[in-house]
C-alpha angles and dihedrals in degrees: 000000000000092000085045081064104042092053089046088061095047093050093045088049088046092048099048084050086054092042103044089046102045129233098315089068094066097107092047079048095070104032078064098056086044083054107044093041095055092046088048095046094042105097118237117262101251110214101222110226116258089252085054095052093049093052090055087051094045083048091059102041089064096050088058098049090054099047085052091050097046087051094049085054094051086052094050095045090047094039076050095056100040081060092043098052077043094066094035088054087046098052095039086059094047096055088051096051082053090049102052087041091059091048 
């Protein structure tokens, strides 16, 4: 209902514009109706509180912070099994230096 209206008073301004300049305004006409009905149809800007606004950024901050620790975890995990097929490689090499001394 309330776009029905809105369209309604774009097309009567654009119509007494029409009406009051004669036939050569149509084009501005209807440059005019195109005008007033997307200023009527945007949205407002809405300004958020200030305790809105904190909360977002606290929000966010906490994303953040979890990301980072996530990451933090990965890196440990993988540091963890670099060492560990380190050790595996080591050892693997060392069992075969045994085994061509004893041959």
């Amino acid at each position: 209902m309330k776009i029905f209206l809105k369209i309604l008073i774009a097309s009567l301004i654009a119509g007494l514009w029409y009406h009051m300049n004669g036939d050569e305004s149509g084009f501005v006409a209807i440059a005019l109706f195109i005008f007033v009905l997307f200023v009527l149809l945007v949205k407002p800007i809405e300004f958020q509180s200030p305790a809105q606004r904190e909360d977002y950024i606290q929000q966010m901050k906490k994303k953040r912070e979890q990301k980072l620790a996530i990451e933090t975890k990965q890196k440990e995990e993988q540091l963890r099994l670099y060492k560990a097929n380190q050790e595996r490689e080591e050892k693997r090499k060392k069992e075969l230096e045994i085994k061509l001394k004893n041959r």
